[in-house]
Backbone as numpy.savetxt, mean C-alpha at the origin, in Angstrom:
# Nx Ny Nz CAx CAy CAz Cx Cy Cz
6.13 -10.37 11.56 5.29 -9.19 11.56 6.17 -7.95 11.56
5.82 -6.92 10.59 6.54 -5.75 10.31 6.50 -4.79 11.72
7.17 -4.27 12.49 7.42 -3.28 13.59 6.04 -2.60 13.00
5.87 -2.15 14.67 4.53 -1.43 14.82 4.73 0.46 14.19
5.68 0.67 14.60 6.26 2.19 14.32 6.55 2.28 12.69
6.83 1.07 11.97 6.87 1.27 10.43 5.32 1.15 9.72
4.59 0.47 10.47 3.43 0.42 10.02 2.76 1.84 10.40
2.73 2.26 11.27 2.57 3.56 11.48 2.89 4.59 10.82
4.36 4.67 10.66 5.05 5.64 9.74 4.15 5.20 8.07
4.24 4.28 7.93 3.36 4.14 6.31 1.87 4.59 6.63
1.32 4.58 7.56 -0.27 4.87 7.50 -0.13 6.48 7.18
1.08 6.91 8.19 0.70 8.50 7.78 1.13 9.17 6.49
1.74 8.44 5.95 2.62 8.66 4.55 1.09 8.64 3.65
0.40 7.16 3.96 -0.95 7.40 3.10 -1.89 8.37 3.36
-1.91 8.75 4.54 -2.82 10.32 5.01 -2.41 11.48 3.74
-0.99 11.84 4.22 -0.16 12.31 3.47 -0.35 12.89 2.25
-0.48 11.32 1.41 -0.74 11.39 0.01 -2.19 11.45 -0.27
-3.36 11.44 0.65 -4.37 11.46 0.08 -4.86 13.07 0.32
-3.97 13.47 1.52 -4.41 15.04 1.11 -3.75 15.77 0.54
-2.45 15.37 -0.18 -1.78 16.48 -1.39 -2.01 16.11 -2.70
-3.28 15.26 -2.58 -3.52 14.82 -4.11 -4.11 15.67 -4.60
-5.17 16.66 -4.22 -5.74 17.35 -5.16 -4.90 18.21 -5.70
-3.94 18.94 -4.49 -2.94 20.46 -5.28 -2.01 19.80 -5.93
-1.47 18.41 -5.34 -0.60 17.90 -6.91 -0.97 17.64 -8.13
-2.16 17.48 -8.12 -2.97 17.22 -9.42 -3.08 18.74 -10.24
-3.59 19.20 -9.41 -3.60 21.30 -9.69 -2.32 21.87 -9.99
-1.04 21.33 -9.87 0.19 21.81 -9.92 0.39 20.96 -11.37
0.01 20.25 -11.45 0.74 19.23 -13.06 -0.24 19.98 -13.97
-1.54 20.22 -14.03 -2.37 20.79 -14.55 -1.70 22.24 -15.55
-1.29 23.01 -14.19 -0.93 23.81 -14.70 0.70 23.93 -15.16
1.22 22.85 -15.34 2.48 22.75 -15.50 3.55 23.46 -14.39
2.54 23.62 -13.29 3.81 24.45 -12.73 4.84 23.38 -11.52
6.15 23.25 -12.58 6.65 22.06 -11.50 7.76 22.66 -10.50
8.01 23.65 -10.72 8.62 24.04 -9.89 8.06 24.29 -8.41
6.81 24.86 -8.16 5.77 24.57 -7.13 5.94 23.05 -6.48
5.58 22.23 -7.59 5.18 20.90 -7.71 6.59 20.20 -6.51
7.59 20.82 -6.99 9.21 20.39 -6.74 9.00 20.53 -5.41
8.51 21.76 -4.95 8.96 22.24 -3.74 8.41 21.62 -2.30
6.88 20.36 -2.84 6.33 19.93 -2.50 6.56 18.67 -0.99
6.19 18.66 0.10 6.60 17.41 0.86 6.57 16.18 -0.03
7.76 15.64 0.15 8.27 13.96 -0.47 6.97 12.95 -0.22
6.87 12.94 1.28 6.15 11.65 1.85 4.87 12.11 1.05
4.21 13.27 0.60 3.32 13.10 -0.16 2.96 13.23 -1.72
4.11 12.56 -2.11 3.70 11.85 -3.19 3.93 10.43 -3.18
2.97 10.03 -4.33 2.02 8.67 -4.36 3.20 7.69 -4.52
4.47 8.24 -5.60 4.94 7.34 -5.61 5.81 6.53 -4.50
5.50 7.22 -3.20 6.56 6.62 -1.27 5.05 6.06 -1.66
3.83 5.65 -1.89 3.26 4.68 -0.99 3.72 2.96 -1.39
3.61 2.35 -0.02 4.00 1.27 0.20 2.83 -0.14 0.17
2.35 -0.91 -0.42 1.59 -1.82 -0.33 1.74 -2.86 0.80
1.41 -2.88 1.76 1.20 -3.95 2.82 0.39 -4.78 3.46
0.97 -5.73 3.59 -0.14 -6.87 3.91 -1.21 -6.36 5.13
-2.83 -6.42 5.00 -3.52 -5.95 5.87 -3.29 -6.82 7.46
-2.89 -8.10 7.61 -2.72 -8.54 9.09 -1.54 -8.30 9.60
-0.25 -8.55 8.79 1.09 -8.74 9.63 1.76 -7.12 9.15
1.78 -6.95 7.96 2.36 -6.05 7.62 3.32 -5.53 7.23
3.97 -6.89 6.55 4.79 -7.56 5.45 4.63 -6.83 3.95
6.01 -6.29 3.68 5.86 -5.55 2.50 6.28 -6.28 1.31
6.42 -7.47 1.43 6.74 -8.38 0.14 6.09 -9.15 0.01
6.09 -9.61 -1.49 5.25 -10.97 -1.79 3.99 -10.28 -1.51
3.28 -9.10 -1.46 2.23 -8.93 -1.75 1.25 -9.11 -2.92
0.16 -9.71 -2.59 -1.20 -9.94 -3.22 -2.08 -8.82 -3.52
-2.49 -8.33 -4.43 -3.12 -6.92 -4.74 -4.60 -7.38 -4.25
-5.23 -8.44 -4.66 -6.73 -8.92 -5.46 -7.02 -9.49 -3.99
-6.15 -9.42 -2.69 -6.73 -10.00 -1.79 -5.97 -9.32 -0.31
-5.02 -8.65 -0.57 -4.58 -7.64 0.20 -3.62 -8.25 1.65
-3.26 -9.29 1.32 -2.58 -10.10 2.12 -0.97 -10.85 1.44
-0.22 -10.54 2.18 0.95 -11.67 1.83 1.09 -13.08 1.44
1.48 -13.75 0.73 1.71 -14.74 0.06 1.52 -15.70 1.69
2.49 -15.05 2.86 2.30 -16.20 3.92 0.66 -16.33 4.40
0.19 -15.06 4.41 -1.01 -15.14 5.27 -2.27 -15.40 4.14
-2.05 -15.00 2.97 -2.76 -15.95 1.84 -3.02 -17.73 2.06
-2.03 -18.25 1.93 -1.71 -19.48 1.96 -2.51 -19.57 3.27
-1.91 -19.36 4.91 -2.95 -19.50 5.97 -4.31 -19.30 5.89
-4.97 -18.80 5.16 -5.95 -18.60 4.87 -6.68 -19.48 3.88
-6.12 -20.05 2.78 -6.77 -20.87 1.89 -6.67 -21.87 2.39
-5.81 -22.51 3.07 -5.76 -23.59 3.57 -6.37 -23.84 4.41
-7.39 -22.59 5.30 -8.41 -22.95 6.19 -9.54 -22.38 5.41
-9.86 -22.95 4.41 -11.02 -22.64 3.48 -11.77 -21.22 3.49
-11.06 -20.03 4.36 -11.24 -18.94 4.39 -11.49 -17.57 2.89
-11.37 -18.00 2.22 -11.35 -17.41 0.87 -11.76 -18.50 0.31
-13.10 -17.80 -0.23 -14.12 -18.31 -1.37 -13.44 -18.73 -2.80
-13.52 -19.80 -3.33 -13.33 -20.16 -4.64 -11.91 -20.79 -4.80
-10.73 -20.42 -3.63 -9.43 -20.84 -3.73 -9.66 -22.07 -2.87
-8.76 -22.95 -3.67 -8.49 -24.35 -3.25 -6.98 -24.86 -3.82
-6.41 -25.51 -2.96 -4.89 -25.91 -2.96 -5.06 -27.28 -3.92
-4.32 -27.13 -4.74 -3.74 -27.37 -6.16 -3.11 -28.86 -5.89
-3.50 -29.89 -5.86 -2.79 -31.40 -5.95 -3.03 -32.51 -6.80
-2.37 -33.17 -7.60 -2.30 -33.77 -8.71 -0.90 -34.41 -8.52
C-alpha cells in the first residue's frame, strides 16, 4: 500500500487541476502562453497520477475498473466483478 501522505499529496494535485482548468483552458484559447507559463505546475493535468482506488499503487493500473492488476486479480477471484472469470484450459 502506497504511504498515506503520497496519496494525499496526489488528491490535492487533483483539486489543483480541477480548479485551474477553466483559466488554463482560457489562457490556450487566447494563445497567451506566457500567462499560461507562469502558471502553478501541480496544476496542470499533465502531474495527474492514476491510482489504484483501495491500496494506492501507481502501477499496473487498470483504467475500465480503477484498481491495480494485484487488487483486480483479488477481486475476480472472489467473483466480485461481474462478467470476469479466470481463464483455464
Amino acid at each position: 500500500m502506497a504511504k498515506k501522505s503520497i496519496i494525499a499529496r496526489d488528491a490535492k494535485k487533483n483539486k489543483m487541476i480541477a480548479k485551474d482548468a477553466k483559466k488554463r483552458q482560457e489562457l490556450k484559447d487566447l494563445g497567451d502562453f506566457d500567462k499560461l507559463h507562469l502558471m502553478r505546475r501541480n496544476g496542470a493535468p499533465s502531474r495527474h497520477k492514476n491510482r489504484c482506488q483501495e491500496t494506492g499503487r501507481p502501477r499496473a493500473y487498470m483504467r475500465t475498473f480503477g484498481l491495480s492488476r494485484i487488487s483486480f486479480r483479488e477481486h475476480a477471484v472472489k467473483g466480485e466483478i461481474p462478467g470476469i472469470t479466470k481463464a483455464s484450459w
